[in-house]
N, C-alpha and C positions, 0 to 999 in steps of 0.2 A: 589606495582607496581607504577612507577612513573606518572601521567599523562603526564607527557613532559620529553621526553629521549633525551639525545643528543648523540653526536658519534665523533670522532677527527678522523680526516684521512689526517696527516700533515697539510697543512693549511687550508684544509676543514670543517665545519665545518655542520653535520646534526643535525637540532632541529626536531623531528619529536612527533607531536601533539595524545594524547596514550589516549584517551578515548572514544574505539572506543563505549562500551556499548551507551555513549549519541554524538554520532555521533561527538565528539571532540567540542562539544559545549563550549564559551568560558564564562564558572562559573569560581567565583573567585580562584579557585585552579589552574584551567586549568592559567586563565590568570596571574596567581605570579609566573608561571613552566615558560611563555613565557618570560615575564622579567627579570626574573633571569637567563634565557639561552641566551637572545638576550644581558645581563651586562654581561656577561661570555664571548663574541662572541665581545663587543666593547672593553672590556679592554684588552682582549690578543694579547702580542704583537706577538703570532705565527698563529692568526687567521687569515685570510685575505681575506673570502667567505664562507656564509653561505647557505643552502640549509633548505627549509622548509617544510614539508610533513605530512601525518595522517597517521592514521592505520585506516585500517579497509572501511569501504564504501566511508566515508565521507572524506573529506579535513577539514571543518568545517563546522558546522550546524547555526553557527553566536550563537546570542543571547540563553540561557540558562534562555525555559522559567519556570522552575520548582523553579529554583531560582528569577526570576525577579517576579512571583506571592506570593512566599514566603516572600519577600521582601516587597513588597504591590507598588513596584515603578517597573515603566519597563524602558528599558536600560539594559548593563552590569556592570553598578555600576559605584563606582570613579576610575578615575584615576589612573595606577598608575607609576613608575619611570619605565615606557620598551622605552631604547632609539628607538625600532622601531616603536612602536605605535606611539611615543610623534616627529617621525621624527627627531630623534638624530643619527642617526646611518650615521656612514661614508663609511662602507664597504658594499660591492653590497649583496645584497640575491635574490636568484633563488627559484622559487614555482615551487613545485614540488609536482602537483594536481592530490591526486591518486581517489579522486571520487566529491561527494557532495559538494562545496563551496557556503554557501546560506548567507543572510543575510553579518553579521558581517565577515565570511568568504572570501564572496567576495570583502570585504574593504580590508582584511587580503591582498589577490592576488594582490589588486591595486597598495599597498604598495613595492611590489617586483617590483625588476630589470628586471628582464629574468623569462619567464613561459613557464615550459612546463606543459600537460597536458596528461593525459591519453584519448583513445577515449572514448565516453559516458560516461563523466564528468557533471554533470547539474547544472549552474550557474543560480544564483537566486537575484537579489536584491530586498531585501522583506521588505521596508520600506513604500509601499504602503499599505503593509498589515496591517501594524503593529503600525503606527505613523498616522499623519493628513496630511502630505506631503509625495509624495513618492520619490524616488532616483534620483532627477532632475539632480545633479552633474555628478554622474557616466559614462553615457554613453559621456558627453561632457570632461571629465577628457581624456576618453578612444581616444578619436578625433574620434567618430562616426558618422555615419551621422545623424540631427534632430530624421529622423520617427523613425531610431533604438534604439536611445537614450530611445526617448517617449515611445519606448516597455520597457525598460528595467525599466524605471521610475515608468510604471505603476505594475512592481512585474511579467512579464511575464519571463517566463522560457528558458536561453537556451542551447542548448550542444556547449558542449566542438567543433565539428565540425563546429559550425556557429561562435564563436567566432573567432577560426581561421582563417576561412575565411576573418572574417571582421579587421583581424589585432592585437586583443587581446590579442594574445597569440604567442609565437615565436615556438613552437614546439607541435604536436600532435603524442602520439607511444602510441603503445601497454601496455599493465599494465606490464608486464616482461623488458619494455625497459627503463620505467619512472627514476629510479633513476639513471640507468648507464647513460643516456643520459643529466640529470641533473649535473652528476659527470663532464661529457667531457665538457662542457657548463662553471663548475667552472675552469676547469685544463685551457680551453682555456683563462681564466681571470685572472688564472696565468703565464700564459706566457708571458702577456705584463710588460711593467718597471712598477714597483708600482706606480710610480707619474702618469705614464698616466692610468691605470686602477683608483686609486682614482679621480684626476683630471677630467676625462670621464666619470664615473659614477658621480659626483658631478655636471657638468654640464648638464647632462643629464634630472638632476634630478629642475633644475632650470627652464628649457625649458619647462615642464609640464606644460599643458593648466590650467587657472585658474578659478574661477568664476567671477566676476566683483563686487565691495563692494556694490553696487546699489541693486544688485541683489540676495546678501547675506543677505544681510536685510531682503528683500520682503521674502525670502524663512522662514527667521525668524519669521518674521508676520504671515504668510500664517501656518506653523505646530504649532501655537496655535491657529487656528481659525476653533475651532470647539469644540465639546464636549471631555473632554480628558479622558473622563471615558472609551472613547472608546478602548484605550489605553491597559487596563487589560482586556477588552471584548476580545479584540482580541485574546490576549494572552491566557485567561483563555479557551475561546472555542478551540484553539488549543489544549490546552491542555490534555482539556475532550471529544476530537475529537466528535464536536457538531458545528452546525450552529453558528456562530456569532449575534448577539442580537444590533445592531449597532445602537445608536441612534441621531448623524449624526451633530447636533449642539445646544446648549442652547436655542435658539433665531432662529427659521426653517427660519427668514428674513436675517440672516446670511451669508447663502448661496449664496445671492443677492449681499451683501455689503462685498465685496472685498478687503482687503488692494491693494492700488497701489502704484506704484514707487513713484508717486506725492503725495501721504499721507505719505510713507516712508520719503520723503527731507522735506514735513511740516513737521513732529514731529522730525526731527533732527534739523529743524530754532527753535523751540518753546523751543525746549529743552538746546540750545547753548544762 
């Protein structure tokens, strides 16, 4: 059984994510099934809309921590050639979010065009949990407002219902209505001329809020500054569903001394 099936329905195209036993987590199988369906899905010239789905409870559970402890590194590994990861991709994809989207998952969603979702879906950005920074980008990617952002940054949990509300998501149905209404969503993105569906969706995708290079930095600083052993603690007590053991920074004066913006622009003078 594949972990990643796909489906041709004329210019349609469904990748749907098939492992449901680990909630469609993205280990290195899962993620060489995405790439190789999303080079499948840019090279054909009869493709022109992909749709992207799970099986099973989840949408995706992100990070694959049985692999990243195996490993002895956390992360989802290197890199690899998926023009949708890597932001190659020219044609629109629709998520089509039948449960779980946590972590890595929820990056997975951000990255699509058009989302619908099932009700009682539960989004999770769980880099708070998991790293030494948590998901500062996301909620300002999303155009949310600050305090919702700040919830979402900090790893707090939400439904598919409050996401909609706040604009997240273009569609909320029933679990029996999710992929037809994904299907109508593509057919209507067939109907337009191709130059203006490419065109629209390309620009679309340009107008996307950014972070500021100032402040990319800082965030850079900021998740090394701490102990990173915390890192696999995290991970490891997830995984032996056990309290985390967390021990918080090298140097407990750490905590005090802050990189700032202005120490970020001196060690970019020092360093030029």
């Amino acid at each position: 059984m594949a972990v990643v099936e796909t489906e041709r329905q004329g210019q349609i195209f469904q990748i749907r994510l098939n492992r449901p036993e680990r909630m469609n987590a993205m280990g290195l199988e899962l993620r060489k099934g995405m790439a190789e369906a999303f080079t499948t899905f840019r090279e054909s010239p009869d493709l022109e809309v992909a749709i992207l789905t799970g099986t099973g409870r989840a949408f995706c559970a992100g990070e694959d921590m049985k692999e990243s402890l195996e490993r002895g590194k956390p992360g989802t590994g290197a890199p690899l050639a998926d023009p949708f990861m890597n932001n190659e991709l020219e044609k629109p994809v629709i998520a089509a979010i039948n449960g779980y989207a946590m972590g890595g998952g929820f990056m997975i969603v951000e990255r699509t065009d058009l989302r619908v979702a099932v009700r009682g879906a539960v989004f999770e950005v769980s880099e708070a949990k998991r790293w030494l920074l948590g998901g500062y980008n996301h909620g300002h990617l999303a155009g949310l407002p600050h305090h919702i952002a700040t919830e979402m940054a900090l790893g707090f949990r939400f439904t598919a219902e409050r996401l909609y509300e706040v604009g997240f998501l273009n569609r909320l149905v029933d679990p029996d209505e999710l992929i037809p209404t994904a299907y109508d969503m593509a057919e209507h993105l067939l109907t337009l001329p191709p130059a203006s569906r490419v065109n629209t969706v390309y620009m679309m995708r340009q107008m996307r809020p950014e972070v500021a290079p100032d402040l990319s930095k800082l965030a850079a600083a900021l998740n090394n500054h701490g102990d990173e052993s915390d890192l696999i603690e995290s991970r490891a007590a997830f995984s032996e569903k056990r309290k985390p053991n967390f021990k918080g920074w090298l140097d407990p004066e750490d905590r005090y001394r802050m990189p700032t913006l202005e120490s970020i622009k001196s060690d970019d003078s020092s360093d030029s």
